[in-house]
N, C-alpha and C positions, 0 to 999 in steps of 0.2 A: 630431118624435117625442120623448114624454117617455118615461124611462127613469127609475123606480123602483127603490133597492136603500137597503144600509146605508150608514150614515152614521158617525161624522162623515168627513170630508177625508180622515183618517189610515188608515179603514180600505181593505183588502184588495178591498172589494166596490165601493168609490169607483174605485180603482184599475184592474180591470178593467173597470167601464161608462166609464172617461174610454178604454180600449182599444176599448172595442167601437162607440163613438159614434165614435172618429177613422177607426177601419180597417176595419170589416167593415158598417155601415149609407152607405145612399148617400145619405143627405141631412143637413140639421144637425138635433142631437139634444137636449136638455135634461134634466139630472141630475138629479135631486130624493134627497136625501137623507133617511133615515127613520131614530129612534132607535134602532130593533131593529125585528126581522124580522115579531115577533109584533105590535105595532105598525100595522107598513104591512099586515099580512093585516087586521086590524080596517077598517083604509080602501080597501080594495080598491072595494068597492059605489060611492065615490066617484071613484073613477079607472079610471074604464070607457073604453077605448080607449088606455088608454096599455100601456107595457110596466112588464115587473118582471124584474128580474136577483139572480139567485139562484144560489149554489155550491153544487153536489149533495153537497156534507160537511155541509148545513143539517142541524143538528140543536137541538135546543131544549128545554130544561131545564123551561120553563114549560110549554108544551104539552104536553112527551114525548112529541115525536113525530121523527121523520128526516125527510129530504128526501123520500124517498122514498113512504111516509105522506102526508106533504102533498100532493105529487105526486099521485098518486091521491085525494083524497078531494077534491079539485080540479078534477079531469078537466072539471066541465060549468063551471066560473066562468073556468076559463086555457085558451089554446092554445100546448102548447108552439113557438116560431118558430123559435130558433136554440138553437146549441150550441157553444162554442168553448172551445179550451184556454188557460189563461192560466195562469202563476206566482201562488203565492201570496209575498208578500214570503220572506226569508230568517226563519227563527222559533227562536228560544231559549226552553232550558227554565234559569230562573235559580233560585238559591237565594241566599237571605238565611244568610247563616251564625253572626248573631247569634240568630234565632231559634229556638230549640228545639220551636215544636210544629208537627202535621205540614199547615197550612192553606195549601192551595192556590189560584192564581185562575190563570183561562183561559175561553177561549169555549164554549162546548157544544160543541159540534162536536169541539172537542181532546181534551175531557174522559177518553175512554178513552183515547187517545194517554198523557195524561199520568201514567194510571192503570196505564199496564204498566212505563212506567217506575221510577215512585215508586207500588207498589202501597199504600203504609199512609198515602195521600196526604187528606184532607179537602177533597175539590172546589169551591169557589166560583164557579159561571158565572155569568158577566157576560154584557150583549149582543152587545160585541165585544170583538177582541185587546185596540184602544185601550184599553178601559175597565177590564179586568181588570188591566190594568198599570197604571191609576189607580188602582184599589182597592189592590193590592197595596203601591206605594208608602207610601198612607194608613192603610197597617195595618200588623197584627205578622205577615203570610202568612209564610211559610217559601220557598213556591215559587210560579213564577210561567210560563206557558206563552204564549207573546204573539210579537208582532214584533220581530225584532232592530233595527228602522230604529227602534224608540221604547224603546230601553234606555241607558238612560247607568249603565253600571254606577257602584256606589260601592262602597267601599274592600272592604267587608264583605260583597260579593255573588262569586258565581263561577257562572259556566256550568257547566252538566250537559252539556247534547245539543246540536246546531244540526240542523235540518232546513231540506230548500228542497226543499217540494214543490210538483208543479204540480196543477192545478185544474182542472174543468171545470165551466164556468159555462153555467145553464139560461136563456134569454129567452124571457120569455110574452107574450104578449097578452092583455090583462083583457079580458075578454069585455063587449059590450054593454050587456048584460041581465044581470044578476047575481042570483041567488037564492040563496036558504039558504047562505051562505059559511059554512061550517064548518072550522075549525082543527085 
């Protein structure tokens, strides 16, 4: 069984398919790793019979779409198979406190989370937590919405919020035949 999701190592979606490959499928399974979401939907037509794992918080800045959107306009290319709860890592909302303007980075997915917090926030979504906390690093952001397991504060940084929430994670089947894949 291959098993389709985000990438790289560090992310949240690696993390749950190395769960669902060890404890809930009964044979061995093979991870395939994909830059972003939108991405691996571009390749689907070529990975007909494998699976794709996906967290119903999918949401996507480029497409502007939800999980749930995708879900649905999906119906004839996937079959939803499985459904299970997993942890998303522990997640901090950081600030840069040398900074003065109001530029944020996080996933899509976060992005209103982060926006009831810090409503006067300028959003930056990245594909994943990882990378947004790469961005944020490489730049002047203010704030930063990501995994706690990938922050090493510096002197000049402080927590806002910690969240640990759980997740529930969608496994499909690519369908055979594949037609018209629309995003």
């Amino acid at each position: 069984m291959r098993v389709h999701t985000l990438g790289p190592a560090e992310t949240d979606s690696n993390q749950a398919a190395q769960y669902f490959v060890a404890n809930l499928i009964q044979e061995a399974g093979e991870i395939i790793l994909h830059p972003s979401f939108e991405q691996l939907f571009v390749e689907l037509p070529q990975l007909a019979g494998d699976y794709l794992l996906i967290p119903t918080a999918f949401r996507s800045s480029q497409l502007n779409l939800s999980w749930g959107q995708w879900h649905y306009r999906n119906l004839n290319q996937l079959t939803l198979k499985n459904a299970f709860i997993f942890p998303l890592a522990p997640l901090v909302l950081l600030e840069n406190t040398q900074s003065s303007n109001n530029l944020a980075d996080t996933h899509a997915a976060l992005a209103d989370l982060l926006s009831q917090i810090i409503p006067t926030a300028q959003i930056n979504c990245s594909a994943s937590k990882y990378l947004a906390y790469q961005k944020y690093r490489l730049t002047d952001s203010r704030y930063v919405l990501t995994n706690q397991r990938l922050v090493q504060i510096r002197p000049f940084e402080r927590i806002i919020k910690k969240f640990e929430p759980q997740m529930i994670w969608a496994v499909y089947h690519i369908k055979g035949e594949l037609t018209n894949v629309k995003n």
